[in-house]
N, C-alpha and C positions, 0 to 999 in steps of 0.2 A: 602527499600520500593520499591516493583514495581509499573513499570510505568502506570500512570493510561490514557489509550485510550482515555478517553472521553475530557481529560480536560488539559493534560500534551504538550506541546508545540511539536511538531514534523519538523523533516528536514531531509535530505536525510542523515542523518549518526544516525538515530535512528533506536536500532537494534532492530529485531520481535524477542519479548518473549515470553515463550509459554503459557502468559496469555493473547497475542494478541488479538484485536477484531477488528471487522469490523467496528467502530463506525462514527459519522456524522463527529466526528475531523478527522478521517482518510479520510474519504470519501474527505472533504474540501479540505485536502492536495494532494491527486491525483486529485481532480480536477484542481486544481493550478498550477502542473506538468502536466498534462495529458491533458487537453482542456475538454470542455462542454460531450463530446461523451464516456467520461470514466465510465466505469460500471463496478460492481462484478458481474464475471459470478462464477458456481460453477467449474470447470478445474482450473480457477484463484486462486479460495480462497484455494482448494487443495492445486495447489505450495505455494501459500503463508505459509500455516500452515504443507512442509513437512518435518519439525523436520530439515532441511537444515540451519545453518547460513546464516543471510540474514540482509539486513538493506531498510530503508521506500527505499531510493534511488537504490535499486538491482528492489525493488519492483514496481517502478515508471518505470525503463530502462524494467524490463519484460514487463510489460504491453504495453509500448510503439512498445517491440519489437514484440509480438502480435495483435497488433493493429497500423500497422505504416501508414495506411489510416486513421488514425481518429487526428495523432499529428497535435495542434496547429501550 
């Protein structure tokens, strides 16, 4: 069964499949990593979905490392 985004529990060792989505569970989780100032921009959601092996925590450290004025 794939993992389902909306409802499936997430942590930094959960890998992006390529039925990925942007959803509020996800959103919840960078925000928890990431502080109040985290947003999907679209250059973002690109790396996120580019066919690259990748897990929530590669995806928490990018954003971070794009936005290292905005860490908690």
């Amino acid at each position: 069964m794939d993992f389902n985004w909306h409802s499936d529990p997430i942590t930094r060792s959960t890998p992006v499949t390529p039925r990925y989505k942007n959803t509020q569970n996800v959103r919840g989780f960078m925000l928890e990593h990431c502080g109040p100032g985290f947003k999907f921009d679209r250059p973002f959601m690109a790396w996120i979905r580019n066919d690259q092996p990748k897990t929530l925590g590669d995806v928490v450290d990018e954003w971070q490392r794009r936005n290292e004025d905005s860490r908690p």
